[in-house]
N, C-alpha and C positions, 0 to 999 in steps of 0.2 A: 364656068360660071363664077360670079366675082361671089366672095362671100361677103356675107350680112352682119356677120361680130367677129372679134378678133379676142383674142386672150389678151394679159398685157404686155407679156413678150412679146405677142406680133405685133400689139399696137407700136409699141417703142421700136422695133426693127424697123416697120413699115414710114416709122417718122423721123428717123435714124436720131433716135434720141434715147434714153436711160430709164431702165423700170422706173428708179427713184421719178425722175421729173414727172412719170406717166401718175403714178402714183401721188405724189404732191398736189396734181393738177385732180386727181379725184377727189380727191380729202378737201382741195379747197371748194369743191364745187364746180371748178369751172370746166371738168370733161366730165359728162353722163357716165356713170355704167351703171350697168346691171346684172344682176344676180342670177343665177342659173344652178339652184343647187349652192353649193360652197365655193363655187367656179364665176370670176368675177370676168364679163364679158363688158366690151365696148364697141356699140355698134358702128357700121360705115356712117351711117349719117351724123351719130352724134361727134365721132371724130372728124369727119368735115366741118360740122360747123364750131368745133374749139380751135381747129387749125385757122380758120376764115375769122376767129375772134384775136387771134394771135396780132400782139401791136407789131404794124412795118417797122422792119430794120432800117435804120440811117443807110443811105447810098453808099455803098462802097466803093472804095480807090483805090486805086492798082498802086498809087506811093503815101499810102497809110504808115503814121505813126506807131510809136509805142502808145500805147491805152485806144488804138483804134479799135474799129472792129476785125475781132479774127472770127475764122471757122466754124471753131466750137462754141462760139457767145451766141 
């Protein structure tokens, strides 16, 4: 069974990205969570749709410069 909220550890594992940025991204408003007690959860859907509001990355190329896009950007 898929679960319904995530901590913010999971959330940030599951997006392979940084408590910080998960964190950032609540403070600005732009990912839901909610409260459970003092246990701050983030549900499946609300995390689909801040992923689905995320701006497209520039196409990448396989002979990218210095100041292209890499991996972790």
């Amino acid at each position: 069974m898929k679960k319904k909220a995530y901590s913010i550890a999971e959330t940030a594992e599951l997006c392979g990205l940084g408590i910080t940025k998960i964190k950032e991204a609540i403070r600005a408003g732009a990912l839901e969570a909610r409260k459970a007690g003092r246990r701050t959860v983030i549900t499946d859907e609300a995390l689909t749709a801040w992923i689905a509001a995320l701006p497209t990355a520039r196409p990448y190329s396989s002979h990218h410069t210095q100041g292209g896009l890499h991996e972790h950007e």
